[in-house]
C-alpha positions as CSV (number, residue, x, y, z in Angstrom):
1,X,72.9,84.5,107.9
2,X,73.9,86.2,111.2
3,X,75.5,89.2,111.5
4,X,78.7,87.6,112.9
5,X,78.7,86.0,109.7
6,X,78.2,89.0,107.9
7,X,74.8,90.0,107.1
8,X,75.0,93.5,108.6
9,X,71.4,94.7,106.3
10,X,69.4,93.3,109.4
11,X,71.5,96.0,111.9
12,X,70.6,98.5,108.8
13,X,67.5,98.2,108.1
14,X,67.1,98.3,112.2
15,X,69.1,101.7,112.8
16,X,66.8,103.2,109.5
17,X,63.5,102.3,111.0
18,X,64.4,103.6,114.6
19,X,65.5,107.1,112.6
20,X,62.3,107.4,110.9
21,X,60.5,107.6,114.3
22,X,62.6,110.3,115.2
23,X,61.8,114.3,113.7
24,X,64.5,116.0,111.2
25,X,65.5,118.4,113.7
26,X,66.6,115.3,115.9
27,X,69.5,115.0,112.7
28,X,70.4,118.6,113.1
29,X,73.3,118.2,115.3
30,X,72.9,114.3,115.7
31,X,76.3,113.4,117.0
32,X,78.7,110.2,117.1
33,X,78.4,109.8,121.0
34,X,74.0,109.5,120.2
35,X,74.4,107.2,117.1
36,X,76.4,104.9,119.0
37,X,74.3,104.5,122.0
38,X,71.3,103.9,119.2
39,X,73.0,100.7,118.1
40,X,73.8,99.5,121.5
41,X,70.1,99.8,122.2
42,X,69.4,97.5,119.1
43,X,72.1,95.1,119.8
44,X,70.8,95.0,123.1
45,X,67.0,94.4,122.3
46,X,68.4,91.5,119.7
47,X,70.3,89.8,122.4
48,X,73.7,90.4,120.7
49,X,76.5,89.8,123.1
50,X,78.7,93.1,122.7
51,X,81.5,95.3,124.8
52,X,80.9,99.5,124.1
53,X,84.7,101.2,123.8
54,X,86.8,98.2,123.9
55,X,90.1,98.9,125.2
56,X,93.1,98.2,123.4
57,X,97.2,99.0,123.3
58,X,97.6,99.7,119.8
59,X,101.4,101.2,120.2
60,X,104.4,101.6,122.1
61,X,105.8,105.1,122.1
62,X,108.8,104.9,124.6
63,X,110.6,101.5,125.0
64,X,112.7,102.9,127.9
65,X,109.4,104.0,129.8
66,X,106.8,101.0,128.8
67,X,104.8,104.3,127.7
68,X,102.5,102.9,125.8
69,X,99.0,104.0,123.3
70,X,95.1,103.6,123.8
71,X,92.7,102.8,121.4
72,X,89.3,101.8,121.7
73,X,86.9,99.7,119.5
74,X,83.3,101.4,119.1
75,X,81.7,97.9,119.3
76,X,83.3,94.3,119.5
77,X,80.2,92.0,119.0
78,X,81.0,88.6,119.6
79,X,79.4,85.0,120.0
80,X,79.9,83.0,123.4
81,X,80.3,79.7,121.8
82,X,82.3,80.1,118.6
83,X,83.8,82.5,119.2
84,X,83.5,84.3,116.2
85,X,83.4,88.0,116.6
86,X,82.6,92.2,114.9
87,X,84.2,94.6,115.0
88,X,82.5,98.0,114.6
89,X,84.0,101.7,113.4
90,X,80.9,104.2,113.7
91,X,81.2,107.5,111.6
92,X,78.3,110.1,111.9
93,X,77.3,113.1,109.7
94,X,75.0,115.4,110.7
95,X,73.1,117.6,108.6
96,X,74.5,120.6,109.7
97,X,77.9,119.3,108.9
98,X,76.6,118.5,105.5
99,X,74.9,121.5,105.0
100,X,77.9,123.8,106.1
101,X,80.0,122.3,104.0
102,X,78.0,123.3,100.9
103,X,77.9,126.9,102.0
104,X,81.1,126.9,102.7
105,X,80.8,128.5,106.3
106,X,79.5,127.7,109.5
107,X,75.6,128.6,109.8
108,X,74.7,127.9,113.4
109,X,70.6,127.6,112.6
110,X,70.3,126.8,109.2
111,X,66.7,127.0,107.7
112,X,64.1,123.9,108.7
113,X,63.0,123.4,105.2
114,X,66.5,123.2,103.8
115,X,67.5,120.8,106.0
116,X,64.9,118.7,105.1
117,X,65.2,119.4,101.3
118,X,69.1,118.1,102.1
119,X,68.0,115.2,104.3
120,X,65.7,114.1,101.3
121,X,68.4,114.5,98.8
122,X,70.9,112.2,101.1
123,X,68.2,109.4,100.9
124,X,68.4,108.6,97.4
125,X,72.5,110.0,96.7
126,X,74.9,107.9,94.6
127,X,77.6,106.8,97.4
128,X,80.2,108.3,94.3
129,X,78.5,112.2,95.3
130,X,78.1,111.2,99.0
131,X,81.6,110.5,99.2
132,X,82.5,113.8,97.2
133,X,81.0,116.2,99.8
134,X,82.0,118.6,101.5
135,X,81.8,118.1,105.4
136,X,82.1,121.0,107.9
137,X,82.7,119.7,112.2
138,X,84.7,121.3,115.0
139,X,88.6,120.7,114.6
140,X,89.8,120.0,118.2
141,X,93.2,120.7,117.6
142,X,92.7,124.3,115.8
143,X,89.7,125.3,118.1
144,X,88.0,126.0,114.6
145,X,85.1,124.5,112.1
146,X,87.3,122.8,109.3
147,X,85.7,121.6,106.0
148,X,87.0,118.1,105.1
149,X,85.8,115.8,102.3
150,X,83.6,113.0,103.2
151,X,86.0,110.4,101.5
152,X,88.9,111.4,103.7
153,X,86.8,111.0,106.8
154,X,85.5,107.7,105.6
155,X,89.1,106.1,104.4
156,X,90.1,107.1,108.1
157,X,87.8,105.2,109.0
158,X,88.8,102.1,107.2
159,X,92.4,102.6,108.1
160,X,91.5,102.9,111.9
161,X,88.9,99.8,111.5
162,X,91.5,97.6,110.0
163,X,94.7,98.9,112.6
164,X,91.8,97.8,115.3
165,X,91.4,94.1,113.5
166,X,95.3,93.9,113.6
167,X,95.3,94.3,117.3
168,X,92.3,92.5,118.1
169,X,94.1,89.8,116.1
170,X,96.8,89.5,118.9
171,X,94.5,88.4,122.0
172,X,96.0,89.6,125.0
173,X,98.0,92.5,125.2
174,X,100.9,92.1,127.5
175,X,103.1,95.4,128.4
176,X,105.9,94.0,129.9
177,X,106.3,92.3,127.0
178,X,105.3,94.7,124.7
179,X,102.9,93.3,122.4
180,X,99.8,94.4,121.1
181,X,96.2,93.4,121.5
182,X,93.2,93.9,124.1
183,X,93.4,95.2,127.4
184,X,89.9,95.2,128.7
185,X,88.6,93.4,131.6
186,X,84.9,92.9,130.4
187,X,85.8,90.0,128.1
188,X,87.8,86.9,128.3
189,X,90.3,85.6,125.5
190,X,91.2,81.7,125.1
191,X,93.1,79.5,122.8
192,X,90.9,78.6,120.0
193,X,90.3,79.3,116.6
194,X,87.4,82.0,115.3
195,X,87.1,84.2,112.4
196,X,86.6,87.9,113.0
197,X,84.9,90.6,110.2
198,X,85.3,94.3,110.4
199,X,82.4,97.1,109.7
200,X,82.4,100.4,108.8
201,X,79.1,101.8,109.6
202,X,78.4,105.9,108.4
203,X,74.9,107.3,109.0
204,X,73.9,110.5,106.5
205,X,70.9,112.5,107.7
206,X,67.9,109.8,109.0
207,X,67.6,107.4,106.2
208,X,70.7,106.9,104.6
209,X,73.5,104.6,105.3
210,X,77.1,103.5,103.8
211,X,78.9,100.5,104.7
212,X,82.5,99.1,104.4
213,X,83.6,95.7,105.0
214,X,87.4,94.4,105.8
215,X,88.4,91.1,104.6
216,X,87.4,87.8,107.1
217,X,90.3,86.6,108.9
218,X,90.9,83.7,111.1
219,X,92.6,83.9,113.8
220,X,93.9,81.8,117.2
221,X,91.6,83.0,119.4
222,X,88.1,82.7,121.2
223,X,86.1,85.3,122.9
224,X,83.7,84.9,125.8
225,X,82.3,86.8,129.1
């Protein structure tokens, strides 16, 4: 089974093996921006036909104005002949995150070993206590470190993965119009019928990995380059 058709263990076990070539310290402040640009270099070894950031118009704010609401798709894998097509939400913690968000503060150079005492702990965690940590990052908004729960962080995840597969859904988005859907000129939409999935991938230290799948849908439309 492919991963268009859902076997997303072959991706896994690829993003684990890559991390375990990579030191601890690499995990410190591993970011969303680096994990991403890890899976495009898989997919892209693997032959996968993908688009990075996938532009969509996911709302209108202002009917008077045509003002209207980005959103972009980590990864929209897709298959030139069926079709069929992936789309990808990519969440990151870092171990300093993690770690934080046990002590309660921000620590800017926590200690080697206990990151690495953490890291190993992560590898072998129930996704019940992953899910009940504590996580600290940067809160754009507040210009402040914020301590959130993992869960939150991961069901905002979902909720933005499955908005995404509601828009994709659409095809085309046409503004004057106002309707929803894709707005990106690397990919080309046509009448048809395909199925699309949804993933929800979230990477914990170097070797450990969560993963949350949407429902398969059909819908009306084909995807090529």
């Amino acid at each position: 089974m492919s991963l268009l058709e859902g076997n997303i263990m072959g991706l896994i076990d690829k993003i684990l093996n890559y991390h375990k070539s990579k030191p601890i310290r690499s995990f410190r402040d591993y970011n969303e921006s680096g994990f991403h640009s890890v899976i495009e270099l898989l997919l892209s070894s693997s032959s996968k036909t993908f688009i990075s950031e996938m532009r969509l118009i996911t709302e209108y704010k202002k009917k008077s104005h045509k003002s209207h609401k980005y959103g972009f798709v980590d990864l929209f894998l897709f298959d030139n002949i069926s079709g069929d097509n992936l789309v990808l939400e990519i969440k990151l913690f870092n171990l300093i995150g993690l770690y934080c968000g046990i002590k309660g503060k921000w620590i800017k150079t926590p200690d080697h070993k206990e990151l690495e005492k953490l890291n190993e702990l992560l590898s072998t965690e129930s996704e019940e206590k992953l899910l009940n940590r504590n996580y600290m990052h940067w809160c754009k908004d507040n210009y402040c470190y914020n301590i959130v729960k993992v869960q939150q962080l991961i069901d905002d995840g979902n909720d933005q993965l499955n908005k995404y597969l509601s828009v994709v859904k659409n095809g085309n988005a046409l503004i004057q119009l106002e309707k929803l859907g894709i707005l990106d000129e690397r990919i080309r939409i046509e009448v048809g019928s395909s199925y699309m999935r949804g993933f929800l991938i979230a990477s914990f230290g170097s070797q450990k990995i969560l993963t949350k799948k949407s429902k398969v849908r059909r819908i009306n439309y084909k995807f090529c380059k």
